[in-house]
N, C-alpha and C positions, 0 to 999 in steps of 0.2 A: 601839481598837475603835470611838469615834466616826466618827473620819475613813472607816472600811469602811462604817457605819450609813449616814453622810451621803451617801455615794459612791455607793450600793443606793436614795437617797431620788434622787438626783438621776439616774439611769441610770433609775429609774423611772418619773419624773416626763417625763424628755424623748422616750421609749420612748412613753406616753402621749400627749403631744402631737402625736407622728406617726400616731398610729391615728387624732386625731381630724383631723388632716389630711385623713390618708385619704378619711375619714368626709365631711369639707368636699367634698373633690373629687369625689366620687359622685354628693353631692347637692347641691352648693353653698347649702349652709344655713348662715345665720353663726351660728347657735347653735352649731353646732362650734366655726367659725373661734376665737370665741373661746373655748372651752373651752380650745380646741391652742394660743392666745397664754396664755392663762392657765396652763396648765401647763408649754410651755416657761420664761415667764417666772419660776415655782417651780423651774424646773430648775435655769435658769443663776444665780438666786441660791443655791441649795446649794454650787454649785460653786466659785461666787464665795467664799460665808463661810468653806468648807473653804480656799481656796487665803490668801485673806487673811483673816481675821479670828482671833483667839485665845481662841475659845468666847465672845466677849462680843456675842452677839447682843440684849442691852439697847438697842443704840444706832435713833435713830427711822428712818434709814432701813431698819434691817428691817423695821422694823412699816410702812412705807410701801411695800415692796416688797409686802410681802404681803398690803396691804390695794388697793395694785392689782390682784393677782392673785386673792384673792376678789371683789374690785370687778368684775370681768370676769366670773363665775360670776354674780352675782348680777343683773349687767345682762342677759347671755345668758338668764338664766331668764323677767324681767322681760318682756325685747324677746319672747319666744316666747308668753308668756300673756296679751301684750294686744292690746285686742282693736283691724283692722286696717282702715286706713277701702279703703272697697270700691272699686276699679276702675269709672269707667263705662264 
């Protein structure tokens, strides 16, 4: 029943980062871009820990996967609310 949960996280996830593709290519804003690297990169590790790992997601580089992949949300948010030195 995990391996279905993880599978529906990870089909989710990378589904996800094609909208914000999408999203990117309409507007070319890298507030997407990375949204859509941060969420594929959530994707392909699900699929990763499902394919090899044996439930033992204690080890650091999960937490390193995943703290690059909010490291990305957080900088996208950061880079869009500060403020932008002006064109002459």
């Amino acid at each position: 029943m995990t391996d279905l949960l993880t599978g529906a996280i990870a089909m989710a996830s990378l589904v996800i980062a094609l909208f914000f593709l999408r999203f990117w290519r309409n507007t070319s804003d890298r507030f997407f871009l990375y949204f859509a690297l941060s969420f594929f990169i959530e994707g392909l590790h699900r699929v990763y820990s499902a394919l090899h790992d044996d439930g033992g997601e204690d080890s650091p580089l999960h937490y390193l996967i995943r703290l690059l992949a909010y490291g990305l949300i957080l900088w996208a948010i950061l880079e869009k609310n500060l403020p932008r030195a002006k064109a002459r």
